[in-house]
N, C-alpha and C positions, 0 to 999 in steps of 0.2 A: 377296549376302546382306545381309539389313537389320543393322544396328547397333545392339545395346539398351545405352543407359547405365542407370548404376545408378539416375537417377534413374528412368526406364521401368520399372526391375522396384519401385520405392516406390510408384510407381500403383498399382500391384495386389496391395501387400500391408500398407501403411499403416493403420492400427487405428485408429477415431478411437473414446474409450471415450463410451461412453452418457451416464454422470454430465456428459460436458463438452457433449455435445452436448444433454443437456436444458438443463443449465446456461444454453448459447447463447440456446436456444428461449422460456426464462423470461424471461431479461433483455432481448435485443435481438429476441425476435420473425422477423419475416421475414427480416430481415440479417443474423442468428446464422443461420438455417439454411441462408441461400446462404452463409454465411462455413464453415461447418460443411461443407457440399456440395462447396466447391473448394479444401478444404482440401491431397488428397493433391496434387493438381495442383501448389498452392503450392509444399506442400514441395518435391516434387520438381522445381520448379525452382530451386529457393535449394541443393537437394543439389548440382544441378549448376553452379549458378552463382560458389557459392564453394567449389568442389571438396570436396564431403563426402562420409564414408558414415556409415550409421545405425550404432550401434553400442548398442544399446538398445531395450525397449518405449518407449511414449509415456507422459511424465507431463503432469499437467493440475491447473488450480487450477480457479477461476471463468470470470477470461478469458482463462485463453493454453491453450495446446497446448504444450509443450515436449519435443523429441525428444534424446536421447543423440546426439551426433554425435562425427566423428573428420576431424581437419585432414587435409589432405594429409603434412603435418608430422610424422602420429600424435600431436599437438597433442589433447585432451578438451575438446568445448567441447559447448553446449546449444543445440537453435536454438527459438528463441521464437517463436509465431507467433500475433497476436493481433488483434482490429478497430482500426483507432487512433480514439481518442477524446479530448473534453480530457485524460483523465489519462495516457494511455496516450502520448499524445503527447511527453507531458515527459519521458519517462522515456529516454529517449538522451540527451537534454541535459543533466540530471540526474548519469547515470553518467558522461559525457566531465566534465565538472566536478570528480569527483571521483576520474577517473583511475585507479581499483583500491582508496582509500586510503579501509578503512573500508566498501566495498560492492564486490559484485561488479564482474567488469570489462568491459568494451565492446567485442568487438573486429571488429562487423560492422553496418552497419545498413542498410536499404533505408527511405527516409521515404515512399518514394508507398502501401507495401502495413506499415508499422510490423514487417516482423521484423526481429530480432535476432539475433545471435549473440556469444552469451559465453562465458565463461571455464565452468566446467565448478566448481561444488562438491559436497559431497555431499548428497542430496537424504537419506538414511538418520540425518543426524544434525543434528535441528533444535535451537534452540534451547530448545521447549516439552520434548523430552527429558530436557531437564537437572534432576534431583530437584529440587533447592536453588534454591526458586522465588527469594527473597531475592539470590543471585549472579545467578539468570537478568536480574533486574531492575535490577542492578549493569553487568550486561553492554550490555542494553539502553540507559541511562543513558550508559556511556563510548561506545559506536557512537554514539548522538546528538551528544554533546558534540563528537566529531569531525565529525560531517556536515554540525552549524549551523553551524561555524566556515567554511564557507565560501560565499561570497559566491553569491545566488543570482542565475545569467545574466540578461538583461532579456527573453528573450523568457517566460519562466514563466506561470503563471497566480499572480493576486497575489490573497494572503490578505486585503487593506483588502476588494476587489472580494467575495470570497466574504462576508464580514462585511455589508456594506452591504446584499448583496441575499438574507441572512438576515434582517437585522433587517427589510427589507421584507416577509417573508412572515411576520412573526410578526404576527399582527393578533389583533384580538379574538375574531373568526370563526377562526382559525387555530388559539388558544389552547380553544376551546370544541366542539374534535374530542377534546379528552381530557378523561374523565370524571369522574377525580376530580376535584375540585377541591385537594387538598392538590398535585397533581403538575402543575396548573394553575398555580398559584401557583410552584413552583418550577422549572417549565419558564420563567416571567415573570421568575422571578429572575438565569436565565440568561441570559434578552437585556438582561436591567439590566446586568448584570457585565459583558455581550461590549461594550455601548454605551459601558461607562468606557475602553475599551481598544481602538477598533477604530481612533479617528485615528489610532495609531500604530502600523501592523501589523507592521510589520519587515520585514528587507529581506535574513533567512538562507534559506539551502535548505533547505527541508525535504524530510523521505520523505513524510510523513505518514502512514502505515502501517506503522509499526517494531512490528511484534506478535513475538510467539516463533516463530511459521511462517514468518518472514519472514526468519530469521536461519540460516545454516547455516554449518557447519565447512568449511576449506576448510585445502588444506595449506601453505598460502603465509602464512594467516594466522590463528588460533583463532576468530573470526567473522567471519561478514562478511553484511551485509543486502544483501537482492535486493527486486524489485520495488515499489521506488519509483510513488508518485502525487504526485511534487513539485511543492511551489510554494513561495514569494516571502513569507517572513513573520517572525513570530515564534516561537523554538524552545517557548514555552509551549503552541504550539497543539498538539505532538507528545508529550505525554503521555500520552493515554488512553488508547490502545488496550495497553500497557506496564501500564496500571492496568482495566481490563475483561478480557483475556484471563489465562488462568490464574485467573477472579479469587477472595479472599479479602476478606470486607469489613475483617477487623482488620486488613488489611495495608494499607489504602487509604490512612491518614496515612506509616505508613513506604514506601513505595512512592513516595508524593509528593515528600516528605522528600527521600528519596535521590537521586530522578534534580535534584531542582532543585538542590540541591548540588552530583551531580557537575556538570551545565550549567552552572553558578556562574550562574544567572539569577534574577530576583527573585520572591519566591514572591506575592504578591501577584499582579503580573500575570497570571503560571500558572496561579495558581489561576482568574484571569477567563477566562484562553483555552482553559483544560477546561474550565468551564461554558460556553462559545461552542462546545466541541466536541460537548457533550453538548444544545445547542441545536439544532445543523447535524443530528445524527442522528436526531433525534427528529422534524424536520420531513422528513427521506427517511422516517421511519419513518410520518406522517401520510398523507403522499403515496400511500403502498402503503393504505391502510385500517389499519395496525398501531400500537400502543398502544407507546410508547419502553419498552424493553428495562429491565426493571427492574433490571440491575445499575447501568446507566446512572444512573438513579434515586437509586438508591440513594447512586454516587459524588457525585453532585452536592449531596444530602445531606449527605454528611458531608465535603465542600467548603465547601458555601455556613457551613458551623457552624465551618470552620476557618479563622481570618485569616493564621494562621501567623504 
């Protein structure tokens, strides 16, 4: 009589949801759909590889797949399963650096196929939950101030390197794919501001993607941020997305305010490495055919008018 491990019966009953598998198809094209295509096979080798069972549907962002799982142990962990890419790659290096303290925790990784396996939080109580935008942005703020504090590994992808070969794509041809001319001008102001500040790009870890989806309850510790895109920089460059989601414009000086405070970093600089931020996304936003995101705009507005 043949033998069927548990992972055998995950072949054939593994759910990959549509949202993620368009998701795959939009951004990565033919490699999202054979990534998409040997998905269950994946899992169900890492099920069997580090002795697990499902214990859960499948949840999905953009780029991972994440399954509920359960240790041999009865141990609750998540298994992550995603393309590896520059960003995607730092992200083990990243969480081993930071050990549990202030983000989720590490406790499996395969580098040739980039899955994961973690610690298990609650995916039901995010961050963006939280009424009291104002503490949400408090919260945000003290998760950073802990994260920059530590030193970022040498293999990372470094922030001078991203800056440098922004400012090379900002040209005048580059600058004259947006129509207005007033967001011409202030998209021009932002590669002025990122140029006073990119010699010295810094040399912390960052997430770079600490948004309120990104933050979730956990019982070991009242938050803790997951999926990290880190690099090699300056904690100024990690403010915006903290000040674009959820967003409110009145809140855009208090929201600044508070996280450079609690970071105890100099506002000044900040304020160059959000308009650098809001630079970098407006040229992924060229790239597509699409006009920068008017809250974007908007912040950078009413940055460029604050010296602090």
């Amino acid at each position: 009589m043949s033998r069927f491990t548990h992972a055998d019966r995950v072949r054939s009953v593994i759910d990959i949801p549509e949202e993620f598998a368009a998701a795959q198809e939009l951004y990565n094209g033919a490699e999202g759909r054979t990534f998409v295509t040997a998905l269950p096979e994946l899992a169900a080798g890492f099920l069997d590889r580090w002795d697990l069972r499902l214990d859960g549907p499948a949840m999905h962002g953009v780029a991972a797949l994440v399954l509920p799982v359960v240790r041999r142990d009865d141990t609750p962990a998540v298994l992550k399963l995603q393309l590896p890419d520059d960003e995607t790659e730092g992200e083990p290096v990243a969480l081993r650096a930071w050990n549990g303290h202030g983000a989720v925790r590490l406790l499996d990784h395969d580098q040739a196929t980039g899955t994961m396996l973690l610690e298990r939080l609650d995916p039901t109580r995010m961050l963006s939950h939280l009424p009291d935008s104002r503490e949400a942005v408090r919260i945000i703020a003290r998760l950073l101030a802990h994260l920059t504090a530590t030193p970022a590994p040498p293999e990372l992808r470094r922030l001078g390197d991203l800056a440098r070969d922004m400012l090379d794509e900002t040209t005048p041809t580059t600058l004259s794919r947006i129509p207005d001319p007033d967001d011409r001008r202030l998209i021009a102001d932002c590669a002025a501001a990122l140029r006073d500040v990119a010699a010295e790009p810094g040399d912390r870890l960052l997430h770079w993607d600490l948004h309120y989806e990104n933050v979730l309850a956990s019982t070991r510790a009242p938050w803790l941020a997951i999926d990290p895109k880190p690099l090699a920089g300056d904690p100024g460059f990690e403010l915006l997305p903290a000040l674009w989601n959820r967003y409110d414009p009145a809140e855009t000086r208090w929201r600044f305010d508070a996280m450079t405070d609690h970071l105890g970093i100099d506002r000044a600089r900040a304020r160059a490495w959000t308009l650098g931020r809001v630079l970098q996304n407006t040229l992924w936003h060229l790239e597509d055919d699409e006009p920068p995101p008017p809250e974007h705009l908007e912040i950078a507005r009413r940055l460029r008018r604050y010296g602090g």
